[in-house]
DRENDO-508813 format. One record per residue (C-alpha): x, y, z; chain. Coordinates in Angstrom, 3 decimals. Each point is the difference from the previous one (the first is absolute). Last residue first. Layout:
          X          Y          Z   kette
          X          Y          Z       A
...
REM end
This chain:
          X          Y          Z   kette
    168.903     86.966     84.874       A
      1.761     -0.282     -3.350       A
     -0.805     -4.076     -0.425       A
     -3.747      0.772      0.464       A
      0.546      2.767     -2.983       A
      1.632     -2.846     -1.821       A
     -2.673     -2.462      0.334       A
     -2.511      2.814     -1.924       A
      2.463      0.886     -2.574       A
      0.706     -3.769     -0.958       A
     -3.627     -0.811     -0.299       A
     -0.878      3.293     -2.070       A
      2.830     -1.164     -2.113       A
     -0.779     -3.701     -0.752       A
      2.043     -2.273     -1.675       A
      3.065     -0.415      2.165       A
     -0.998      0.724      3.542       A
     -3.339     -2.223     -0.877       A
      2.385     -3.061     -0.855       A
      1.785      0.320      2.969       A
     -3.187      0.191      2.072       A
     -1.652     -3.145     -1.680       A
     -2.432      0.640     -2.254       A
     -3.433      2.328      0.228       A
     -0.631      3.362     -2.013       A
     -3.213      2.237     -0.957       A
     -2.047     -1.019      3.333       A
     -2.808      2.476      0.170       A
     -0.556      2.421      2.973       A
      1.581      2.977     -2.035       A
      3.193     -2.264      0.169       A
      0.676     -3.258      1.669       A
      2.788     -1.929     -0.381       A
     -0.107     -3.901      0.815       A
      2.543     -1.966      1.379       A
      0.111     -3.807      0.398       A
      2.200     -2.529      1.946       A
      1.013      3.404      2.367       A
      3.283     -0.302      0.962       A
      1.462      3.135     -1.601       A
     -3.333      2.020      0.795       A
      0.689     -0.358      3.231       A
      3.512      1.897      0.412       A
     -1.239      2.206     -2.841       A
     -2.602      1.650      1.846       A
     -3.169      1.153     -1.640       A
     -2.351     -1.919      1.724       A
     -3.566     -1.590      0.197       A
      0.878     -3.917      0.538       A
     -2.373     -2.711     -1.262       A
      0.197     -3.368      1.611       A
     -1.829     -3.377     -1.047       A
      1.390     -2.597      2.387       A
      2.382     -3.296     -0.729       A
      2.842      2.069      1.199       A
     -1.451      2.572      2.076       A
      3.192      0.323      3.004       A
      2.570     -1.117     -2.874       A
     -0.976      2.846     -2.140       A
      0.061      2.412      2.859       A
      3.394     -0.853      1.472       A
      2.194      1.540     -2.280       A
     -1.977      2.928     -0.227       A
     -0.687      0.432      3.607       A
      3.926      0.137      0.421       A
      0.310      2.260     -2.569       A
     -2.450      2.386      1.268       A
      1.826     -0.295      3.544       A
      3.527      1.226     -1.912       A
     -1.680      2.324     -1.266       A
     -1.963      1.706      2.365       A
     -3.492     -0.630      0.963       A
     -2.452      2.127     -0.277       A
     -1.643     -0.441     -3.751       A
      0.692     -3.968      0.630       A
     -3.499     -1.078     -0.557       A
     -1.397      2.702     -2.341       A
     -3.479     -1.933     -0.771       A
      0.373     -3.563      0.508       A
     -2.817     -2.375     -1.299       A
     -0.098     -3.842      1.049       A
     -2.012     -2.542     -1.601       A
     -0.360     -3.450      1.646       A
      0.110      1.869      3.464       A
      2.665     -0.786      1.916       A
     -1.089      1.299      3.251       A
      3.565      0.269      1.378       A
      1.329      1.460     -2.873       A
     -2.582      2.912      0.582       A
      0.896      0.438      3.251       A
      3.949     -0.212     -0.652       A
     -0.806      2.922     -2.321       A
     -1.599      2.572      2.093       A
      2.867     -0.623      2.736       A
      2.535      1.067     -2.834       A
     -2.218      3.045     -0.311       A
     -0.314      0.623      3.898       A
      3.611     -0.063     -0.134       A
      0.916      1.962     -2.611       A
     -2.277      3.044      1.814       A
      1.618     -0.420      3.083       A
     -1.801     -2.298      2.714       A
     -1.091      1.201      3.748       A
     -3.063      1.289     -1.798       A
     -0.891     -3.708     -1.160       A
     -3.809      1.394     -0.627       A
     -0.326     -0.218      3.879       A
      2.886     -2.024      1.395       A
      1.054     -3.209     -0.758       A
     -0.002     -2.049      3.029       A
      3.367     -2.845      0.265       A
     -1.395     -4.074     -0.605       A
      2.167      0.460     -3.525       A
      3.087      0.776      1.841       A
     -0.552      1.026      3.633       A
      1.219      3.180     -0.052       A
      0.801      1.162     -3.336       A
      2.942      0.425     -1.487       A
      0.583     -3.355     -1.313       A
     -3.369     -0.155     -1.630       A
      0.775      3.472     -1.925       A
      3.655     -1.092     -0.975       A
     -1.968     -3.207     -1.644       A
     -1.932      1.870     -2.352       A
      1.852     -0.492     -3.111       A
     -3.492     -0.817     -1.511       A
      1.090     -3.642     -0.584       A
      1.398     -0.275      3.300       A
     -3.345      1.147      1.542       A
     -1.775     -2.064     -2.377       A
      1.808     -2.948      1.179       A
     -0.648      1.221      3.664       A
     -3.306     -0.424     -0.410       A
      0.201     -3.277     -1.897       A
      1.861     -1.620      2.538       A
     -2.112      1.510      2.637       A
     -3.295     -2.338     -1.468       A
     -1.877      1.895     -2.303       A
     -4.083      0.438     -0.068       A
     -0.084      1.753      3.388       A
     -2.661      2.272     -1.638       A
      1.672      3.019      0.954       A
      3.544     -1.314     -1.613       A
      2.365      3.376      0.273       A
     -2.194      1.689      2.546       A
     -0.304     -2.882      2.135       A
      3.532     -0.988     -0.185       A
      0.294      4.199      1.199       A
     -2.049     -0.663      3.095       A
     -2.255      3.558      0.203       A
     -0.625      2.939     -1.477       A
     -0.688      0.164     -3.739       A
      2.045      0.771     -3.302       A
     -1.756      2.000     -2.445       A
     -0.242     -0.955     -3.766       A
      0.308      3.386     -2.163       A
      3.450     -1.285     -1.316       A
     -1.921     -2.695     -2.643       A
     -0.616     -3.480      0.241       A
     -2.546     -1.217     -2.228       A
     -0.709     -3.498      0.352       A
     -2.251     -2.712     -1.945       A
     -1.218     -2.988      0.728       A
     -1.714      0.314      2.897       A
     -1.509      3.630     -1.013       A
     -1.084     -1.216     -3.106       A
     -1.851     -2.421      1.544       A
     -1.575      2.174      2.763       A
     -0.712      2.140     -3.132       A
     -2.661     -2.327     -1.006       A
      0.834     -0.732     -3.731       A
     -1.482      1.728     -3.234       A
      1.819      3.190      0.700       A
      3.425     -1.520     -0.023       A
     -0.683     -1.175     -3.577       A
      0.688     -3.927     -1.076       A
      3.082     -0.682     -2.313       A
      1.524     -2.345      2.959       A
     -0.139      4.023      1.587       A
     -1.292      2.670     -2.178       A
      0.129      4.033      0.673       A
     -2.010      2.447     -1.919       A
     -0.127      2.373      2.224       A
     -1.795      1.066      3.430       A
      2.019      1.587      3.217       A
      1.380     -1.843      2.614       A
     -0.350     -3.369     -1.952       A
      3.234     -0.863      1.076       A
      1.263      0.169     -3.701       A
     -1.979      3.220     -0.525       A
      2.033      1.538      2.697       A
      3.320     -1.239     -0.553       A
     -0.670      1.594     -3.720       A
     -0.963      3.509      1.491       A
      2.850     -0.161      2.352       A
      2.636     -1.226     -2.719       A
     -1.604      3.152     -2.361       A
      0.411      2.094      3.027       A
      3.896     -0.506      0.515       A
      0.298      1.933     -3.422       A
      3.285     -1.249     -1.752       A
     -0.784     -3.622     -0.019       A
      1.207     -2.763      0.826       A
     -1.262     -3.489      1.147       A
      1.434     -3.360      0.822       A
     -1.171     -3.432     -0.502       A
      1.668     -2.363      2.240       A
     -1.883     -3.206     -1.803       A
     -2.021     -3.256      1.311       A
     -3.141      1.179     -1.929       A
      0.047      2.277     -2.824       A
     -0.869      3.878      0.757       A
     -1.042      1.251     -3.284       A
     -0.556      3.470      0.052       A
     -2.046      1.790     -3.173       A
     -0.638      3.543      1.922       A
     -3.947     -0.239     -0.373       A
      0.311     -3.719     -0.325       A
      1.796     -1.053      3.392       A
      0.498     -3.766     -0.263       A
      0.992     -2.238      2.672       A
      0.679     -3.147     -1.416       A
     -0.732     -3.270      2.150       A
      1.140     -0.912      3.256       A
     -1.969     -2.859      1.683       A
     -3.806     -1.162      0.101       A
     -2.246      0.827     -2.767       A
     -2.267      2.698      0.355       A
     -3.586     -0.268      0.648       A
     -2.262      2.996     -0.795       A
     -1.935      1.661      2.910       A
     -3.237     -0.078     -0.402       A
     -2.044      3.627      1.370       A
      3.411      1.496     -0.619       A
      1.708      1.198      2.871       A
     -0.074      3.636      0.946       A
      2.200      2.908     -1.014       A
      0.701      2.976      1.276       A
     -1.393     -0.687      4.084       A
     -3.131      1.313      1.144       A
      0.460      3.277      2.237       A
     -3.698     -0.196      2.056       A
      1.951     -1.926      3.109       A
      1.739      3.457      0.474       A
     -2.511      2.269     -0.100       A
     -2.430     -2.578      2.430       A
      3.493      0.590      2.175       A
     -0.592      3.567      0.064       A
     -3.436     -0.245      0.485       A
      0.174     -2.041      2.952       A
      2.852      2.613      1.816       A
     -2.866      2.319     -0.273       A
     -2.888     -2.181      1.178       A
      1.651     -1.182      2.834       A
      1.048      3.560      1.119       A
     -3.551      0.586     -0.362       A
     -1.262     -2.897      1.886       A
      2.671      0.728      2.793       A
     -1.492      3.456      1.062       A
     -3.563     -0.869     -0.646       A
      0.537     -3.384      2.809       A
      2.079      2.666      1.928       A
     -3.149      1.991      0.207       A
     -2.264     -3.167      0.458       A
      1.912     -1.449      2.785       A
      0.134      3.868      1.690       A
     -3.914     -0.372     -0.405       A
      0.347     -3.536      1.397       A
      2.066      0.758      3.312       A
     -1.974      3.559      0.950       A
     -3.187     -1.774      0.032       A
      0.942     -1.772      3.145       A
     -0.093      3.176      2.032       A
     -3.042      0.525     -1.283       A
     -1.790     -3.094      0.134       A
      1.367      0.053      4.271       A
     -1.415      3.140      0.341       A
     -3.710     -1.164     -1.464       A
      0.765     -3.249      2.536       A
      0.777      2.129      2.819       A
     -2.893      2.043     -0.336       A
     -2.162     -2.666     -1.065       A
      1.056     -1.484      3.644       A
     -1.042      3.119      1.296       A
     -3.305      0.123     -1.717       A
     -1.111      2.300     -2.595       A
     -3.006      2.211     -0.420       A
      0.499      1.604      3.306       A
      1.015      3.028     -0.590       A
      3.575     -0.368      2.010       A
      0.314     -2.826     -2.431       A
     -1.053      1.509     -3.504       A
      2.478      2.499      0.593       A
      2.661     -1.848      1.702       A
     -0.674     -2.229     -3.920       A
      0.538      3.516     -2.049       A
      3.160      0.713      1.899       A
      1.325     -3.680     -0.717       A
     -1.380      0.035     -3.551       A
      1.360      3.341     -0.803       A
      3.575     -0.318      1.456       A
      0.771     -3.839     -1.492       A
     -0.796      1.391     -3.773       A
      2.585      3.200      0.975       A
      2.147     -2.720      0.365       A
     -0.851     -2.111     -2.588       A
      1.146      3.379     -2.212       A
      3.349      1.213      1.905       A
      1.950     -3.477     -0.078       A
     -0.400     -1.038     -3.562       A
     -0.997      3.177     -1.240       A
      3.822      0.775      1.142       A
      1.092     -2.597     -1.644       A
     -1.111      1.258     -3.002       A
      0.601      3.496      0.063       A
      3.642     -1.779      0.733       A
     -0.517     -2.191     -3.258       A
     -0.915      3.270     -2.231       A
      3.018      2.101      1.421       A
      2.112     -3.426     -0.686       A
     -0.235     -0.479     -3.252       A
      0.270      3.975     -0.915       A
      3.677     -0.669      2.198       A
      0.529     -2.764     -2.486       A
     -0.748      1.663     -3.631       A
      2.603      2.477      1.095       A
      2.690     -2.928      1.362       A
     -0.657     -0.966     -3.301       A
      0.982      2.983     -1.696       A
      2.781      0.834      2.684       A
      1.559     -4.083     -1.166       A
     -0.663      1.341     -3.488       A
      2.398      3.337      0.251       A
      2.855     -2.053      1.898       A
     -0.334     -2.834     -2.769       A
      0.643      2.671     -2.485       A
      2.910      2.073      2.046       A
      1.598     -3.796      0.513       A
     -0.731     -0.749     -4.049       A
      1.663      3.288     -0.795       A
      3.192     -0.754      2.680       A
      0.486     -3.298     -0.847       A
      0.798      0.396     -3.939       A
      3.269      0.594      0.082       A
      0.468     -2.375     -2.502       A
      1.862     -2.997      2.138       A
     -2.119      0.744      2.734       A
     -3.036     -0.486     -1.851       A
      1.510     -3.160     -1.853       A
      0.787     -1.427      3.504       A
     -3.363      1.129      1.402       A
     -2.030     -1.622     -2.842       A
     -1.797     -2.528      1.948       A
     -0.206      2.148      3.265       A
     -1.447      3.106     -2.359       A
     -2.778     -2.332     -1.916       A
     -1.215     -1.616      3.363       A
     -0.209      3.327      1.462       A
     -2.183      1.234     -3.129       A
     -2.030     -3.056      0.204       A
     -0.656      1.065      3.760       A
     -1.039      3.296     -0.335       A
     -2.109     -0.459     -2.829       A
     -2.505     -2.559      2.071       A
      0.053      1.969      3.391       A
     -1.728      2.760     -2.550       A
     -2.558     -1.720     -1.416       A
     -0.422     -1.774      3.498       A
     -0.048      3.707      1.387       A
     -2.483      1.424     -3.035       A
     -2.217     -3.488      0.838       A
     -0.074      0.897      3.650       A
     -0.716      3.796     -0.703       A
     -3.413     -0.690     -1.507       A
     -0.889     -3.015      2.082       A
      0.596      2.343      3.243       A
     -2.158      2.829     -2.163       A
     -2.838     -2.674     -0.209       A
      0.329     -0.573      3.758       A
     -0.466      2.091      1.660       A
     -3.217      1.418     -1.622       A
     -1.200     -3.803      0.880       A
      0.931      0.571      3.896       A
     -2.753      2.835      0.313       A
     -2.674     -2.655     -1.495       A
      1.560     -2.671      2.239       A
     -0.722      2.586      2.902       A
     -3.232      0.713     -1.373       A
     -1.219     -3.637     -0.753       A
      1.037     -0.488      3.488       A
     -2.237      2.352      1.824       A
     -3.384     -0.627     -1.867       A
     -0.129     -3.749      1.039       A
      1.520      0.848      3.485       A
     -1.382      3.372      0.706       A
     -4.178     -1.530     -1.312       A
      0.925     -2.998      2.675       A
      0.672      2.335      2.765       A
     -3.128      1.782     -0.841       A
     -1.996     -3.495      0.022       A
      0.956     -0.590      3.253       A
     -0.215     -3.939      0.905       A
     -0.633     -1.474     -3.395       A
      1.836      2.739     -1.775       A
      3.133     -0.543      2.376       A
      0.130     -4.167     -1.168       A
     -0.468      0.543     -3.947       A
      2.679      2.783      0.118       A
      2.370     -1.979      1.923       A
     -0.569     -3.084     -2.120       A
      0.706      2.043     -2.790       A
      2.814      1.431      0.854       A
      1.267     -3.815      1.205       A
     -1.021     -1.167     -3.767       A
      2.584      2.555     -1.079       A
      2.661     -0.447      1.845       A
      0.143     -3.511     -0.566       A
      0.107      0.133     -3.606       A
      2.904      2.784      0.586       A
      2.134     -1.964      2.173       A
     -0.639     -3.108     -2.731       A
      0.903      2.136     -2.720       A
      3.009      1.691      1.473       A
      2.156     -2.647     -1.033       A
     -0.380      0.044     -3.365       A
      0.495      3.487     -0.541       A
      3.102     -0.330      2.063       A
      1.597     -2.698     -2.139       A
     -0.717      2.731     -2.986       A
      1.773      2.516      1.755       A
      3.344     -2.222      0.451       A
     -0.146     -1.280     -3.265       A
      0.453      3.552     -1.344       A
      2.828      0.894      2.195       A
      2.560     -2.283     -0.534       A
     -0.682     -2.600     -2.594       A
     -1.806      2.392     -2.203       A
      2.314      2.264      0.278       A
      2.731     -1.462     -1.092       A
     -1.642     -0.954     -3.283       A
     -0.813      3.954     -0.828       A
      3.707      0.783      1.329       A
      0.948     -2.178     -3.084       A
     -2.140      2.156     -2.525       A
     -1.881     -2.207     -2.153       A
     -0.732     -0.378     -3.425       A
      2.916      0.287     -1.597       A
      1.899     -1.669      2.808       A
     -2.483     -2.855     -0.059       A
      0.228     -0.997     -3.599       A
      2.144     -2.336      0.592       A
     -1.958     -2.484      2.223       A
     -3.571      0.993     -0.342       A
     -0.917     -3.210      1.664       A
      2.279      0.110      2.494       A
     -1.012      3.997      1.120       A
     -3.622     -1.464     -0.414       A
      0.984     -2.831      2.483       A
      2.228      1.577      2.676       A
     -3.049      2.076      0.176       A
     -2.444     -2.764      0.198       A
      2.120     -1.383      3.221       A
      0.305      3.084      1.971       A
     -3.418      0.560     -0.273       A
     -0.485     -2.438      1.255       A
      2.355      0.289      2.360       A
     -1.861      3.088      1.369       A
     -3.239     -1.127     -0.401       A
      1.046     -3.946      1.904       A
      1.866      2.200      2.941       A
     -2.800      2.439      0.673       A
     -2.549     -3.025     -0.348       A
      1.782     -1.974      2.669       A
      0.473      3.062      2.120       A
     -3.994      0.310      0.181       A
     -0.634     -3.335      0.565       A
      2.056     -0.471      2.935       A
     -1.313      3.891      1.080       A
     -3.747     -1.610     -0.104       A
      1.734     -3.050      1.581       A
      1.302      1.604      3.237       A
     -3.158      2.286     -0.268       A
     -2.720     -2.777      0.099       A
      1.480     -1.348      2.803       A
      0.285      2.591      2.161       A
     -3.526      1.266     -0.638       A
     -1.764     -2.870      0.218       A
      1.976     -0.609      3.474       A
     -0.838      3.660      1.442       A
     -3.966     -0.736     -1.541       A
      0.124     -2.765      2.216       A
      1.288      1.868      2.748       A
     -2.459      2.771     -0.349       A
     -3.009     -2.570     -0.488       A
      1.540     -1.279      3.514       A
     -0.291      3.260      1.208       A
     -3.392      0.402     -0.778       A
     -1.299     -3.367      1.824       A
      2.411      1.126      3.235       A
     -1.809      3.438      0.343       A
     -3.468     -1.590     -0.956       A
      0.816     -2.478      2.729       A
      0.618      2.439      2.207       A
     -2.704      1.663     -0.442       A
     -0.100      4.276      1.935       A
     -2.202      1.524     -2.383       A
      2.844      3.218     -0.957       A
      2.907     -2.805      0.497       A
     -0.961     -3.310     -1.874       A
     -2.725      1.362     -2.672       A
      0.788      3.063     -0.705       A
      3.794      0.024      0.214       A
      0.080     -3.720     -1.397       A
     -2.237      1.659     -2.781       A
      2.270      2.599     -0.844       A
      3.296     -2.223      0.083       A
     -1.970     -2.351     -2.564       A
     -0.839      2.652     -2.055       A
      2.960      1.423     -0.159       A
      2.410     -2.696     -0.584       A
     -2.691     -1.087     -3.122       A
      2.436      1.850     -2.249       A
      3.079     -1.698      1.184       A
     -1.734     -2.841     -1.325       A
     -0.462      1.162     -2.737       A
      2.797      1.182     -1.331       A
      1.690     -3.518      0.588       A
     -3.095     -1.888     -1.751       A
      0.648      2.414     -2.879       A
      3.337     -0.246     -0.165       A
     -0.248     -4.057     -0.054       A
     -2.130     -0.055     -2.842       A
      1.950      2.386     -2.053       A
      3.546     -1.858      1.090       A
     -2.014     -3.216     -1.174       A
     -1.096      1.479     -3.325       A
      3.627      0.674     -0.727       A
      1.758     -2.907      1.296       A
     -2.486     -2.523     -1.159       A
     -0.799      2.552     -3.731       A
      4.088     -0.664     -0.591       A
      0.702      1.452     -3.895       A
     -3.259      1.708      0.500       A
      1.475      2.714      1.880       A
      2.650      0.948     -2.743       A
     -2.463     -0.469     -2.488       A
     -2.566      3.119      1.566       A
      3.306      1.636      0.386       A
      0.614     -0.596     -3.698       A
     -3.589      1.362     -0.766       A
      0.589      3.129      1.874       A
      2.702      0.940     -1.791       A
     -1.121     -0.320     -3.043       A
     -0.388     -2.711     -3.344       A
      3.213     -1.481      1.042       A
     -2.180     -3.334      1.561       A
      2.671     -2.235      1.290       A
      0.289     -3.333     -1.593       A
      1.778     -2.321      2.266       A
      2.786      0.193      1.966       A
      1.371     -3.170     -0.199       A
      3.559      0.652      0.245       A
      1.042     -3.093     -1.802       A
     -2.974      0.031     -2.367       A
      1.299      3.148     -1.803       A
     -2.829      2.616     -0.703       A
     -2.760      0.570     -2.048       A
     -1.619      3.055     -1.387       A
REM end
């Protein structure tokens, strides 16, 4: 699986979860390997705190030397500096790999949802996407970043243990015995916390796509009477997740509570087991101090480890879903040699229906089922597979960045998107303003520019929601005159407009693509009149073709069809 150059994210490894945060931390071994280093450096020199303050004790104030006294605190300062620094860049490091594994991530999704292109929406839920680059990208960040507070933590456990059983081997035996059991008792936390996280993120997932389905359709639900049911249904999932939430959080509190309660109980038995040992005899004072000191400072890495368990599974979950999502390979891939294809417009030729689209004609389109223009549409934009030939050479043999270059589909499923509306009209600034506003004109559009703030430098809102339904369409259409694609496909254009605005876009459609290849879907008699070429379409094969006039006369099924549009 490779990805686009410009993004350079590389080749993730989708074969599980773990693997792609393996790949996630590769991507930048300096930063990564460096925030390990530097964590455990950090840990331990807090870790050798103890032993130093112990032997200062014993050395400097039990024996009375003040030059062991100043000699020991020295080492205490020094390790204060080593310390310091280490952590400023140990926490550099670590936000530097939360930020590059959560853009990352960011990156190969934006990606495989690219790559898949059209086939997305079957494939994947929007609120799927969405989460991903909200909450998902979030927990995987974190499982990055613990990594070096974790390394650390564990090497200073160790330390600690090696360091009490060479002074009290009892001590010791608590520490390396003691902390497998509290991880041990964290573990059964844990498994049910992965268990309910994924049914959550399952469920955070359904939520949202259905609230991105409702506020897209809220006019047409309104319009229906529809709000109500889909309120009562979004009311009765929101309680399902907020369900799957409150189990969430029983297993994280029990969590956090180990957290606090478990170290500390850790921190009671070696302190009362080192008095012990002291008032005995068989330790020192400054052991004492030192063995209270290890457990007081034990209490910061097993809480690091905890949290570092806590975050690795939340990691883990929101990996998997986006391993699910890089695994979707698109429909069709390009061949292993692409064919070459000459350069200019040539004959578009749809065999399965028999189409001819010849270049540098207004070809319209009718037909009394509006799926057979969708299925053809498709199969000329390579959407879905069929015998389709371009300069006589089939779609399927050329890469379908090619075939996407040259050829456009333009259809009322195309969203508007937030932001500058020139930019949404001409996103890849190919067009000076002229031409922008030519299309504009062209599209009968120009009542939309006037009314908005700003002109063509005014924000378009998300999916154009401040827009009617006509407009968004005529909107639609000045986008794809803008691009000027050498072949351009329109599927129901003018469908809500009125008249007098269909006429308009009639008149000036021809002139607009004059020189281009342009195939109209439509029944309407406004644009069928000016159409160079029309072509009637019946049981998904083409049975009739002339000029409109000619088509009114001669053929029935042609007339009946036209007049129906006529009626409405």
């Amino acid at each position: 699986m490779r990805f686009s150059p410009a993004g350079d994210p590389g080749t993730p490894d989708v074969r599980s979860a773990t693997r792609y945060l393996v790949w996630l931390a590769g991507r930048h071994p300096v930063y990564f390997g460096g925030g390990i280093t530097l964590g455990v450096i950090w840990m331990l020199a807090q870790a050798l705190v103890p032993a130093a303050i112990g032997r200062a004790v014993q050395d400097g104030l039990t024996d009375r030397n003040p030059d062991a006294l100043l000699r020991w605190s020295l080492v205490l300062l020094g390790l204060g500096v080593v310390q310091t620094v280490s952590g400023i860049l140990r926490h550099r490091c670590a936000v530097h790999n939360w930020l590059g594994g959560a853009y990352r991530t960011v990156q190969v999704t934006v990606d495989a949802t690219n790559r898949l292109g059209a086939a997305l929406p079957r494939r994947v839920a929007a609120g799927e996407v969405v989460s991903i680059g909200t909450s998902d990208i979030e927990h995987i960040g974190g499982a990055l970043d613990i990594t070096a507070r974790g390394a650390g933590s564990v090497v200073a456990v160790v330390t600690v243990a090696t360091i009490l059983l060479t002074a009290s081997v009892p001590l010791g035996l608590v520490v390396v015995l003691g902390v497998p059991l509290l991880m041990g008792l964290v573990a059964m936390l844990i498994r049910p916390l992965h268990r309910q996280q994924a049914a959550y993120r399952e469920s955070t997932g359904t939520l949202t796509a259905r609230a991105a389905d409702i506020v897209s359709g809220l006019r047409v639900l309104r319009g229906v009477g529809g709000e109500p049911m889909l309120s009562a249904r979004y009311r009765e999932r929101s309680q399902a997740l907020r369900a799957d939430g409150l189990r969430v959080a029983r297993v994280e509190s029990l969590l956090q509570a180990a957290q606090i309660l478990l170290p500390g109980v850790f921190v009671v038995l070696v302190t009362w087991l080192g008095a012990r040992f002291a008032l005995r005899g068989e330790i020192s004072v400054g052991e004492l101090v030192s063995f209270y000191g290890y457990a007081a400072f034990l209490v910061s890495p097993l809480r690091n480890l905890t949290e570092a368990a806590d975050k690795l599974t939340r990691g883990h979950v929101a990996a998997r879903r986006v391993v699910r999502l890089l695994r979707l390979a698109p429909e069709f891939a390009d061949p292993a040699r692409p064919a070459p294809v000459p350069d200019g417009p040539g004959e578009l030729v749809d065999v399965h229906s028999g189409l001819v689209l010849r270049p540098g004609r207004l070809t319209a389109l009718a037909t009394g089922a509006p799926q057979d223009a969708a299925e053809i549409a498709d199969r000329l934009g390579r959407y879905v597979d069929g015998d389709v030939t371009l300069h006589g050479v089939p779609l399927r043999d050329l890469a379908l960045a090619t075939v996407r270059e040259r050829i456009l589909v333009a259809d009322n499923d195309a969203q508007l998107f937030s932001g500058v509306l020139r930019t949404e009209l001409d996103p890849h600034d190919r067009g000076d303003r002229g031409a922008v506003e030519a299309a504009l004109a062209a599209a009968s559009a120009t009542d939309i520019l006037d009314a908005l703030p700003g002109g063509l430098d005014g924000t378009v809102a998300e999916r154009g929601r401040e827009f009617s339904g006509g407009q968004r369409q005529r909107l639609r259409l000045a986008r794809a005159l803008v691009a000027d694609p050498e072949t351009l496909i329109l599927v129901e254009p003018t469908s809500a407009v009125d008249a007098h605005t269909e006429a308009r876009i009639a008149d000036r459609l021809g002139t607009a693509r004059r020189g281009r290849t342009t195939l109209v879907c439509t029944t309407s008699p406004l644009v069928l009149g000016r159409a160079d070429h029309v072509v009637f379409v019946e049981d998904g094969k083409v049975v009739a073709e002339g000029r409109h006039e000619e088509l009114l006369a001669a053929e029935p099924r042609y007339a009946t069809v036209v007049s129906r549009e006529e009626d409405r």
